[in-house]
N, C-alpha and C positions, 0 to 999 in steps of 0.2 A: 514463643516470643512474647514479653513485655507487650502488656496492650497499652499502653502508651505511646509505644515506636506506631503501631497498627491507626493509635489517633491521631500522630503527627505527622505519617504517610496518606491518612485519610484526608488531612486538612489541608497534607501540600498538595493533594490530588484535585481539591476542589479549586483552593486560589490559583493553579494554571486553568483550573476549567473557565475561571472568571476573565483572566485574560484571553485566551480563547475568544470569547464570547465579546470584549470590546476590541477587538482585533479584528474579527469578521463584521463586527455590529459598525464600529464608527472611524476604524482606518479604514475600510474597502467598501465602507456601507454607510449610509444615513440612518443610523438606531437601528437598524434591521442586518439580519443575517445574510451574508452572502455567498455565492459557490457552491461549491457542494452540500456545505450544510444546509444553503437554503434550497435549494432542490431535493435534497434527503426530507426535508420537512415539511415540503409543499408537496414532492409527489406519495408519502406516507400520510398525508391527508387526506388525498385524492382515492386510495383505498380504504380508509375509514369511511369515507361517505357513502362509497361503494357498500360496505357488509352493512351499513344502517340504512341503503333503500333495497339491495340486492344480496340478503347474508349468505346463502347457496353460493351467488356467484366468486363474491369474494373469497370464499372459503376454497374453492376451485383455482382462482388468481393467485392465491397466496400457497398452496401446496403445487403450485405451477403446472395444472394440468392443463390451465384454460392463458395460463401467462401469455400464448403467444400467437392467442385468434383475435384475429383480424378485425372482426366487428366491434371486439371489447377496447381493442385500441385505438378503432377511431371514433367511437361512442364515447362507452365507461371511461376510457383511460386515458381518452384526449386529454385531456388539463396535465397529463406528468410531465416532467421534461425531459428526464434520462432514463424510462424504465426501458426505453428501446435505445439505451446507449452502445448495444452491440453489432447493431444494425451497421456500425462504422467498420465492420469486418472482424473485431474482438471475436477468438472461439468461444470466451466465458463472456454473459454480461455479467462482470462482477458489482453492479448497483443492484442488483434487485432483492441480494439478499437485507441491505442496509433498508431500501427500503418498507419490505417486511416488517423488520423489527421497528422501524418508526411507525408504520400502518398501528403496532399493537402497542406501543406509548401511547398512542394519539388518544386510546379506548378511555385511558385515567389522566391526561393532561391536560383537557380541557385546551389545546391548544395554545400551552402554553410555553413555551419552549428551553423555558430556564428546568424544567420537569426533565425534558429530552435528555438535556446537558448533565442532571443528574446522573440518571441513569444510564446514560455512556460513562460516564465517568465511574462510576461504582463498578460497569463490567469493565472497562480497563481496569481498575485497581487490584480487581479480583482476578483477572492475569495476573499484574505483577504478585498476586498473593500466592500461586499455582507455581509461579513460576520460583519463588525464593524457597516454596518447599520441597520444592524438585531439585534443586541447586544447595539447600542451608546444609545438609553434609557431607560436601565435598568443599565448602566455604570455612577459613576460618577466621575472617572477619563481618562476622554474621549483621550488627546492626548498622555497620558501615554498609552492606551489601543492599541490605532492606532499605536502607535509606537513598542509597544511591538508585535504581533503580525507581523507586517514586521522584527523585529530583532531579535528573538528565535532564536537559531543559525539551529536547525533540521530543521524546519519551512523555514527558509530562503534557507539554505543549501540545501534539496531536492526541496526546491517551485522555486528553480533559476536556474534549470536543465532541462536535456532532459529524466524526468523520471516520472514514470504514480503519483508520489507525485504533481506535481503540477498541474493538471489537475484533483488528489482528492480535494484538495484545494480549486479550481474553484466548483466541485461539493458539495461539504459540505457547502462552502458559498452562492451559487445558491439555494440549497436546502433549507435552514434555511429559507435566506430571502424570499423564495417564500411561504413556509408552515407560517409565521409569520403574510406575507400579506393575504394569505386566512384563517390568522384567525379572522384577522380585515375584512376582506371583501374578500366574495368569488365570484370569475368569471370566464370565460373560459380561459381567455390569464393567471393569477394565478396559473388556474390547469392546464394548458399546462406547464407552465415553470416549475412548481414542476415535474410534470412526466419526462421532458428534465434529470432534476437533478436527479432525481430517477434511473434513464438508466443510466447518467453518473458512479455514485456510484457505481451501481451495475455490470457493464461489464468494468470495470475500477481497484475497490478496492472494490469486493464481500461483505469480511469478514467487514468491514466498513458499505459498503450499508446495507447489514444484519444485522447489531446490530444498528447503527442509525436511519434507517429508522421505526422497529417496538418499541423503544423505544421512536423515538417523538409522538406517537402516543397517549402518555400520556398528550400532550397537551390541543389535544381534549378533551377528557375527564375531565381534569382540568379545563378549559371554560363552559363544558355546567353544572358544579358542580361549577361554582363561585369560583372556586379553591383554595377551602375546604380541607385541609390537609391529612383528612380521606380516601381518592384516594390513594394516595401513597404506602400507608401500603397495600393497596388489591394488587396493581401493583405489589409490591415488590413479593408478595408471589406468582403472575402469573408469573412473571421471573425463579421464584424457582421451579415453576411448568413444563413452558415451557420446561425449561432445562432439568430434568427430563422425561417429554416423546419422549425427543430427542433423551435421550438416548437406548429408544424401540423401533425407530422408525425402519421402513426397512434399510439395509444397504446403497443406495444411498443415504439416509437423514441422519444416525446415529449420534451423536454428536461424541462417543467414537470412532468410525470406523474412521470418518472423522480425527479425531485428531490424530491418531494412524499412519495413513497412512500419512498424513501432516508432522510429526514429525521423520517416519522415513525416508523419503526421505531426509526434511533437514538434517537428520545426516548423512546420506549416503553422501549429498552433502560436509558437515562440515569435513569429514572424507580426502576430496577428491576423485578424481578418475576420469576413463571414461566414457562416459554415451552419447550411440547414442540410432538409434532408425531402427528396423527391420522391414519387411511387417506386421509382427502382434504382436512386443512386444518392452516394454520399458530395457533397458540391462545395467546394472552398472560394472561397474570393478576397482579393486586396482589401484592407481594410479604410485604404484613403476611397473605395467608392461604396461609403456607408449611403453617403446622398442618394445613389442608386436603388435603394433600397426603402422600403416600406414596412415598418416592425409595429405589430399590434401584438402586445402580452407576446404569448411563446410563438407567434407565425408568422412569416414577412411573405413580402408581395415583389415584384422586380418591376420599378418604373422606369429603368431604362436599358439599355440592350449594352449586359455586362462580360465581360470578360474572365473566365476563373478555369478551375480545374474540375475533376468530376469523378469520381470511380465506381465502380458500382458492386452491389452490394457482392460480399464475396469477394472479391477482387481486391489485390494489394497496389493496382497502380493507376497514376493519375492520368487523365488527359485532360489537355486544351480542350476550351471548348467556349463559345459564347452565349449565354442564355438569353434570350429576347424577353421584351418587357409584355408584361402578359396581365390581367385580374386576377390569377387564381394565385392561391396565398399554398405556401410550403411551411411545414414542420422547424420553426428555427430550431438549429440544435446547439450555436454558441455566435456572440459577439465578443470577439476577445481586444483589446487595444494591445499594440506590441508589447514583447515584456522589456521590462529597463533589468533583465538577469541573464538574457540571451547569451548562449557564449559557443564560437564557430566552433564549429566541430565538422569533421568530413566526413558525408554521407558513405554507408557501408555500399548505397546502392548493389545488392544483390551481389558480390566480392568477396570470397572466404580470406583473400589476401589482405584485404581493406578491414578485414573484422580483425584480422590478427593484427597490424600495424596499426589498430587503433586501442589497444589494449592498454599502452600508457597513459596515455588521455585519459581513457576509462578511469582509471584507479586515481589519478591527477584532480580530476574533476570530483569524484568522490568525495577521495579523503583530505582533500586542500582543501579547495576552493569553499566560500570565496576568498580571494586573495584580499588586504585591503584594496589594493589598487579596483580590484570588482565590485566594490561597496558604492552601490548607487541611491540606497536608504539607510536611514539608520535601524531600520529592521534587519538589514543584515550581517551590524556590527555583533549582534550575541552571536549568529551564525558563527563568525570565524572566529572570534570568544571560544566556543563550544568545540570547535574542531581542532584546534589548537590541545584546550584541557584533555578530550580524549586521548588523542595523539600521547600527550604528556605521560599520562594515564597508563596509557598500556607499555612505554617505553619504560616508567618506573614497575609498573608489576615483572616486565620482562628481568628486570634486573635486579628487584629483590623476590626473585620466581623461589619457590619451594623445591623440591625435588619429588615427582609426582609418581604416583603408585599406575598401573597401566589400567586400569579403568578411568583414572582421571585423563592419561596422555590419552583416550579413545574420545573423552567427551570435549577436549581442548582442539580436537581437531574437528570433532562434527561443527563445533560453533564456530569455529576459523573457517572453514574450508566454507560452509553452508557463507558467515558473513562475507568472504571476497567473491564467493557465487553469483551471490545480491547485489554486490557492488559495484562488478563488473558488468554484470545486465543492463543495471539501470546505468552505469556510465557510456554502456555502447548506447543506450536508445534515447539519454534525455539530455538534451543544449540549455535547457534552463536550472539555475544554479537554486531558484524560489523552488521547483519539483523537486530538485533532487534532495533537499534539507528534506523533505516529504516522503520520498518514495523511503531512504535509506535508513528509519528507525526501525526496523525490525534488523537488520543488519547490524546499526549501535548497539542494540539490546543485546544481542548475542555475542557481542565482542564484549561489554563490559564484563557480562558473567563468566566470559571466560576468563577476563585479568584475574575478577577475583577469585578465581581457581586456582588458578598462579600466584598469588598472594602470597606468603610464608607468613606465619602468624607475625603478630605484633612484639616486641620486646616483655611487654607484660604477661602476656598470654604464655610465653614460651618459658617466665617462668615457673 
């Protein structure tokens, strides 16, 4: 490639990191970072300080042998916010890997955080560089692909941030190129770097690592059948299968439990409210009785005998319950104010029938919304801008589609089948329309490269 394309992908990678950056800092903050980012960056502080009074112990924390005793947490690791974000019943805490990698910016940044942003940004970009040489030949509009790719606005917009997107990014494109090259030729340094990406994906972006990783698995298969179209059709009907005995599985694997409990948390969350955390349970509360409540930095206090719900850890369901007003201070773990992106949706409540007749909605909510009529900022006019141009997008590749060699119909399905996987999860579990532009760029990403798979060369090109 033209390193010129690589410097005008590199510089559109930084100007979304800059809006990023006043988007978290002075739409949602006063000059300061906020959500996620600013918890990535306060509680990767909080182990930097750690390995400069206690290097032994951090070195322990951070290869996670000591990640999850007791004394470290409420000593050393009090000041994080979400390093025990899994405590809410999550199988993976997928923050701890993010912040890791922040703990070891912190070492050359001086605590500066436009440093962070770089260097998210450079590992997002270097996905999207993994992932265009994984893809540039089966592509034949190669510097439209390159380009596109760094300018998706979702794609760019989270991959230019201080958020676990672009560090999926980095792993989806890690992953691809490395399973591509052990199909061309297998070795140890191959299957080292695929497994690195495999880890990444998985304690990073779970729901990703989990539906990508055993859907490229059709690869294989595809190769050692000459890839022979006849595969596909069995696969399809073992996804159908899959899914199915997910849904009998025990309750720590369930598909319906999983999603039941996913979903109602986000609506608790979408609702607003208060929500800390007790010696042995997760506690939600209405958010008009903020009064009720006592908040010094990350811990509140309950000044008067509140009302909320309660589950405890392990457990996927809620109860009533009242808390009395009491001096001892609890673990906040969120103040949220309602969202103004809320949008109803009917609970699966534990209902294989309920998950099935809500599969249009899923995919409605996805790949619509927002509608205008749901544009309650103008933050989320680009939103339906963007979903609109994809839509477009994949309807014109569809129709000036090429005619495809069966390695390529093998790879147009891992990325279709893997992107509606994606789509469909996060449309059964999330009511807010702000997550789900969020949750669904690893999804975009893998739909676009497939358009431009489908692509037929350009009039010039062909001749």
């Amino acid at each position: 490639m033209d390193f010129r394309y690589l410097g005008g992908g590199w510089l559109i990678k930084l100007i979304f990191s800059g809006i990023f950056y006043l988007v978290s800092a002075y739409h949602y903050g006063d000059g300061q970072l906020t959500g996620d980012a600013e918890n990535f960056f306060n509680d990767g502080k909080v182990l930097t300080d750690l390995a400069q009074s206690q290097p032994g112990v951090y070195w322990e924390v951070f290869i996670g042998s000591s990640a999850d005793d007791l004394d470290l947490r409420l000593n050393e690791l009090s000041e994080t916010r979400i390093w025990d974000h899994g405590e809410n019943g999550d199988m993976i805490n997928d923050n701890r890997l993010m912040i890791r990698l922040q703990s070891l910016i912190h070492f050359i940044s001086f605590e500066n955080v436009f440093v962070h942003l770089l260097v998210m940004t450079f590992i997002s970009f270097m996905g999207i560089f993994f992932l265009f040489r994984a893809f540039e030949k089966y592509v034949e509009r190669k510097t439209f692909f390159f380009l596109a790719l760094c300018c998706f606005p979702s794609i760019a917009f989270w991959g230019g941030g201080l958020a676990k997107e672009s560090l999926m990014i980095f792993g989806i494109g890690l992953y691809l190129f490395s399973l591509f090259r052990l199909l061309e030729q297998r070795n140890l340094f191959h299957h080292l770097i695929n497994l690195i990406a495999i880890l990444l994906l998985l304690y990073n972006k779970p729901y990703v690592g989990l539906i990508l990783i055993p859907c490229s698995l059709i690869l294989l298969g595809g190769k050692s059948l000459q890839w022979k179209p006849r595969l596909l059709y069995g696969w399809s009907a073992l996804i159908l299968i899959g899914g199915t005995v997910l849904c009998f599985t025990p309750k720590s694997y369930n598909l319906i439990n999983k999603v039941s409990s996913k979903q109602q948390d986000l609506i608790n969350i979408s609702k607003g409210g208060i929500f800390f955390i007790t010696d042995s349970s997760f506690c939600a509360f209405n958010y008009d009785y903020k009064d009720h409540f006592e908040i010094q930095d990350r811990s509140i206090k309950v000044n008067q005998n509140t009302a909320g719900e309660f589950k405890r850890f392990g457990s996927d369901i809620f109860y009533p319950f009242t808390i009395p007003a009491s001096p001892q201070f609890y673990d906040l773990y969120l103040v949220q104010a309602p969202s103004n992106s809320y949008v109803d949706v009917t609970p699966v409540d534990n209902s294989g029938f309920q998950l099935l007749k809500n599969i249009p909605s899923a995919f409605f909510n996805t790949l619509l919304r927002p509608l205008p009529g749901d544009v309650k900022n103008y933050l989320s006019y680009p939103v339906t801008v963007q979903n609109i141009a994809l839509l477009g997008f994949l309807i014109f590749a569809f129709f000036r589609r090429k005619k495809l060699d069966g390695e390529q119909t093998y790879l147009i399905y891992l990325l279709v089948s893997s992107s509606l996987l994606m789509l469909l999860l996060i449309g059964w579990t999330t009511p807010i329309l702000g997550a789900i532009f969020r949750y669904k760029v690893a999804a975009e990403l893998l739909l676009i490269i497939a358009a431009f798979i489908y692509l037929k060369p350009s009039k010039t090109q062909q001749k």
